[in-house]
C-alpha positions in Angstrom: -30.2 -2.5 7.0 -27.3 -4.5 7.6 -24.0 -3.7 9.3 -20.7 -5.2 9.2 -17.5 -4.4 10.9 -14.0 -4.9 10.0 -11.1 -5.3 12.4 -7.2 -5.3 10.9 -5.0 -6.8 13.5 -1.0 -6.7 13.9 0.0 -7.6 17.5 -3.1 -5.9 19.2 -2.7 -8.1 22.5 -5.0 -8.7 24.7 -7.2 -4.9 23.6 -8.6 -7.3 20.7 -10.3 -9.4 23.1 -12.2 -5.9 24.4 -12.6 -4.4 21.5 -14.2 -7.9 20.0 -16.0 -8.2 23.2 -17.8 -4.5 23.4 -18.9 -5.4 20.1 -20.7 -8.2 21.2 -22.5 -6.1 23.6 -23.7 -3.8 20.6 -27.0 -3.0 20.7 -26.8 -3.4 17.1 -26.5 -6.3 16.2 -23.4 -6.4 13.7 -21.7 -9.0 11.7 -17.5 -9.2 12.6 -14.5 -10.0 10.5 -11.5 -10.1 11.3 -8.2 -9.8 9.5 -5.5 -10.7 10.5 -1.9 -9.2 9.0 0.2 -12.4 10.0 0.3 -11.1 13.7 3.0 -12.7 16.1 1.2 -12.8 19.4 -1.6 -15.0 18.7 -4.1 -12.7 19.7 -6.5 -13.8 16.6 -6.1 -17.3 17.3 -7.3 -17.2 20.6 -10.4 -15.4 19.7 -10.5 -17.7 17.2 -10.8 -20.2 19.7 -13.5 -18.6 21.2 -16.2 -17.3 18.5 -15.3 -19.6 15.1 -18.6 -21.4 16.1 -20.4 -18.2 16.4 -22.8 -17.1 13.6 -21.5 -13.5 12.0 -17.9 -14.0 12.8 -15.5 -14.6 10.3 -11.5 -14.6 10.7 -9.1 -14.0 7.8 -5.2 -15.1 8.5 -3.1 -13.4 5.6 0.8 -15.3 5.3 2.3 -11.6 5.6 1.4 -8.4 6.5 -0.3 -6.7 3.4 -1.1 -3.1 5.2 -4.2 -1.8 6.7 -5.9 -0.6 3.1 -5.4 -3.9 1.2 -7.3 -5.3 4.3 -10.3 -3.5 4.9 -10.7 -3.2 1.3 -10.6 -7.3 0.9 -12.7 -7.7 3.4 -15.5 -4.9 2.1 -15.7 -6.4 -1.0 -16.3 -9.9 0.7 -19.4 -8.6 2.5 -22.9 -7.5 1.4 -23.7 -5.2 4.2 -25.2 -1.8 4.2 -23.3 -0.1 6.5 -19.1 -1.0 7.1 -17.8 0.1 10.3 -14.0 -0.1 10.3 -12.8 -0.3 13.3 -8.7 -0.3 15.0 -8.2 -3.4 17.3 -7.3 -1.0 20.3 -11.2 0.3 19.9 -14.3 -0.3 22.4 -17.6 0.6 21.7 -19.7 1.6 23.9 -23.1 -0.3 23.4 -25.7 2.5 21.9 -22.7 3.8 19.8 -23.0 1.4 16.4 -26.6 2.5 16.7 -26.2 5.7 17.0 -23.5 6.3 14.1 -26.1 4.1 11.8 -28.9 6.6 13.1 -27.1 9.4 12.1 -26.3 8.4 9.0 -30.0 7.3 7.9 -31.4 10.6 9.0 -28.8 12.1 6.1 -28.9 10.9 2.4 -25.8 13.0 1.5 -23.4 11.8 4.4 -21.1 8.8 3.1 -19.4 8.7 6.4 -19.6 9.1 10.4 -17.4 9.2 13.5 -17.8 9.3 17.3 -16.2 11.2 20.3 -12.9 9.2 20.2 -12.0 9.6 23.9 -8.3 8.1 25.9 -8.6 6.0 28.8 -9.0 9.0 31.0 -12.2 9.9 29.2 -10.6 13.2 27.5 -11.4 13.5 23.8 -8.3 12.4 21.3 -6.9 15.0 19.4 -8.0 13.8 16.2 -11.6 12.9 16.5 -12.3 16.0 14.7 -10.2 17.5 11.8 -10.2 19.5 9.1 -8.1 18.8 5.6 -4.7 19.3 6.0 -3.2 22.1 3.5 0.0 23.6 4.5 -1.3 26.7 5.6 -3.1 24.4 8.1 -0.4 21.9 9.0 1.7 24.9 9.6 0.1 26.4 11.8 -1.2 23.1 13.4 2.8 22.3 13.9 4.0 25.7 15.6 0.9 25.4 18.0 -0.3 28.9 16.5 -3.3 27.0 16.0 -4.1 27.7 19.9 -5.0 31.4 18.2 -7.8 29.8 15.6 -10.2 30.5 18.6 -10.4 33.8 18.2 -8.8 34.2 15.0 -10.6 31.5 11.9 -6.9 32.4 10.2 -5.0 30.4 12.9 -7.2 27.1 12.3 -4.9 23.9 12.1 -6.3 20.9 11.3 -7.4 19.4 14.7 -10.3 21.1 15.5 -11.8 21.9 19.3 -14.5 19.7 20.6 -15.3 21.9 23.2 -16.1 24.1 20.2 -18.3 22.1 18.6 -22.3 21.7 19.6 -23.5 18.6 21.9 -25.4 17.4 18.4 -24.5 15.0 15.1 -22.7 18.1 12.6 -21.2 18.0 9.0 -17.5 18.1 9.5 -14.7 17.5 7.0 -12.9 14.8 8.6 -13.2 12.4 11.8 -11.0 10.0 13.4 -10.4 6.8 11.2 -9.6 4.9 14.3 -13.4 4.4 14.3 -15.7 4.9 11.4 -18.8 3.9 9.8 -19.1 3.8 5.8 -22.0 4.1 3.5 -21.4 0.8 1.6 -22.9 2.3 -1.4 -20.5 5.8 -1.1 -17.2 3.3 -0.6 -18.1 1.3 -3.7 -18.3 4.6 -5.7 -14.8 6.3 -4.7 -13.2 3.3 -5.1 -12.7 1.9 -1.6 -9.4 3.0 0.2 -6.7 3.5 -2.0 -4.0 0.6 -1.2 -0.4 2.9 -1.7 -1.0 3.9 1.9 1.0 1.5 3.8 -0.3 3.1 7.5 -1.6 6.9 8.0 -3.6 9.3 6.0 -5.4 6.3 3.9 -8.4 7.3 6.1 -8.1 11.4 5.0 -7.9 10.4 1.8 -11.0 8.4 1.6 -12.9 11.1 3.4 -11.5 13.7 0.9 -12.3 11.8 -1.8 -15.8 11.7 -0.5 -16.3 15.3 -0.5 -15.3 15.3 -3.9 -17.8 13.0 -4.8 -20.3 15.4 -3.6 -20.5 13.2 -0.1 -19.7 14.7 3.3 -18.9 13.2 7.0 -20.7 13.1 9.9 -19.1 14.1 13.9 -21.8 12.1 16.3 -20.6 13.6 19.8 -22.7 11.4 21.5 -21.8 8.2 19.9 -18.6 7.2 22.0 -15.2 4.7 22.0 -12.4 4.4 24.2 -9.5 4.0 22.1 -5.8 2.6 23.2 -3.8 4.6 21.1 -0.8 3.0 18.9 -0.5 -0.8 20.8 -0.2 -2.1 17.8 3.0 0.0 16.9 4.8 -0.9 19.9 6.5 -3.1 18.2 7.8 -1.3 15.1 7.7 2.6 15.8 10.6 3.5 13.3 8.7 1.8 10.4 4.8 2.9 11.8 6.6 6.7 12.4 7.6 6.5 8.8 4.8 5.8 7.0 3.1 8.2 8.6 5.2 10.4 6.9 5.0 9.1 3.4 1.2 9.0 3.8 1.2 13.3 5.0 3.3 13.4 1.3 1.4 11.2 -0.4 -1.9 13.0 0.5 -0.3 16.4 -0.2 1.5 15.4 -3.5 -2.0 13.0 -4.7 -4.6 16.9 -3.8 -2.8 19.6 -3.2 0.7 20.1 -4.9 -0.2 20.4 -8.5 -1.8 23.8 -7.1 0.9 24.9 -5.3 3.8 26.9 -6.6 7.2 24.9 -7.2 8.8 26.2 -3.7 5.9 26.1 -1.8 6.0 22.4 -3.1 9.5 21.8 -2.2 9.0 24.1 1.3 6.6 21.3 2.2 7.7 18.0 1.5 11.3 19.2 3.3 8.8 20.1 6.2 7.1 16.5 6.1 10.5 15.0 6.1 12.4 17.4 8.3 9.5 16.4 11.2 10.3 13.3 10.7 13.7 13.2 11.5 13.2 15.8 14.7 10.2 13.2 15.9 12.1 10.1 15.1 14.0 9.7 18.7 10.8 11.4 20.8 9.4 8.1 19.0 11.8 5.9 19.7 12.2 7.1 23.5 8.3 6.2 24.0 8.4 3.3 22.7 
């Protein structure tokens, strides 16, 4: 069994260089490409400086920035491994973690996909290293912070769901973090790959949802583990990065869900989806 990873990279800095070398210091051995979206701050070409000798690394310079899905998905097609891990450049692996997602993942014929503990620099886990499908009973209540109630009350459930809940082993689970993910090759042939009208955001949900209806489901490997640097790479355009964020939350909704909702619960939440954005959009632009 082969594995391959895929790195997109806009303006990661100097976190490529950690994330590139903690793969290196896989266990697993794993073949690397890297694409890079017509970054700025040359942090491809140094690596590229560094590893183009190397045997299993391969770097890919696109003349603009073509989006994350376009890609990965150029990328996949290019390779002949078993197993893809795609992977954010503000990502490090700890060493038994490739292995252990690959594990996980052989030990289960029906799983297409698989995740790790996704955990900050502090070593807390990430809010979205575990999630359910967002529906908008679900995003409501994930957005008014009712979902605090889901412990005692399944009704409550938004869609992040509690590690602390979960058990210490590998579990079925709708959805894991897409900062970090390892893909049956064989499962992301079949659905098609990620779908490309996801410019940033949600293109990772979709896949996984997809999945499930493909008769697939996804892995949560707790003990597998990455530190990841959340949003370095959208330092540098939050307004745009905030936006599509947006128009992916719509898109997922209006590509699953709406057709089976009624007309105002339709409308109710696309104003929601845009309404957030507008409240968010100086919290965004403050943190920058």
């Amino acid at each position: 069994m082969t594995v391959a990873t895929i790195i997109v990279n806009y303006n990661a800095g100097e976190t490529l260089q950690l994330c590139f070398k903690a793969l290196r210091k896989s266990l697993l051995p794993t073949e690397i490409t890297l694409v890079d979206n017509a970054s700025s701050d040359g942090s491809a070409e140094i690596l590229q400086t560094q590893y183009a000798d190397q045997a299993g690394v391969e770097f890919l310079f696109n003349a603009t920035n073509l989006g994350f899905a376009p890609a990965v998905n150029a990328a996949a097609r290019h390779s002949e491994a078993d197993w893809l891990l795609i992977l954010n450049p503000d990502c490090i692996l700890e060493p038994e973690t490739l292995g252990q997602l690959v594990d996980a993942l052989e030990n289960d014929n029906h799983a297409a996909l698989a995740g790790p503990s996704v955990l900050d620099e502090g070593g807390q886990t990430q809010r979205a290293t575990l999630r359910r499908f967002p529906d908008p009973w679900k995003s409501l209540m994930t957005a008014s912070g009712l979902w605090r109630l889901g412990k005692w009350l399944p009704l409550f459930h938004g869609v992040e769901v509690d590690v602390s809940e979960a058990g210490n082993g590998t579990e079925v689970c709708e959805a894991v973090s897409g900062a970090c993910m390892l893909v049956r090759r064989s499962a992301f042939e079949t659905v098609g790959y990620l779908d490309e009208d996801y410019a940033m955001h949600c293109e990772d949900l979709d896949l996984m949802y997809r999945l499930k209806e493909a008769g697939w489901h996804c892995l949560f490997v707790p003990q597998a583990r990455c530190i990841h640097k959340q949003g370095l790479s959208s330092r540098s355009r939050p307004t745009w990065v905030h936006f599509q964020k947006h128009r992916g939350m719509a898109r997922f909704y209006g590509k699953f869900q709406a057709d089976s909702s009624f007309f105002p619960i339709r409308m109710l939440v696309y104003a929601g989806i845009w309404l957030r954005f507008i409240c968010l959009w100086p919290l965004v632009l403050i943190k920058r």
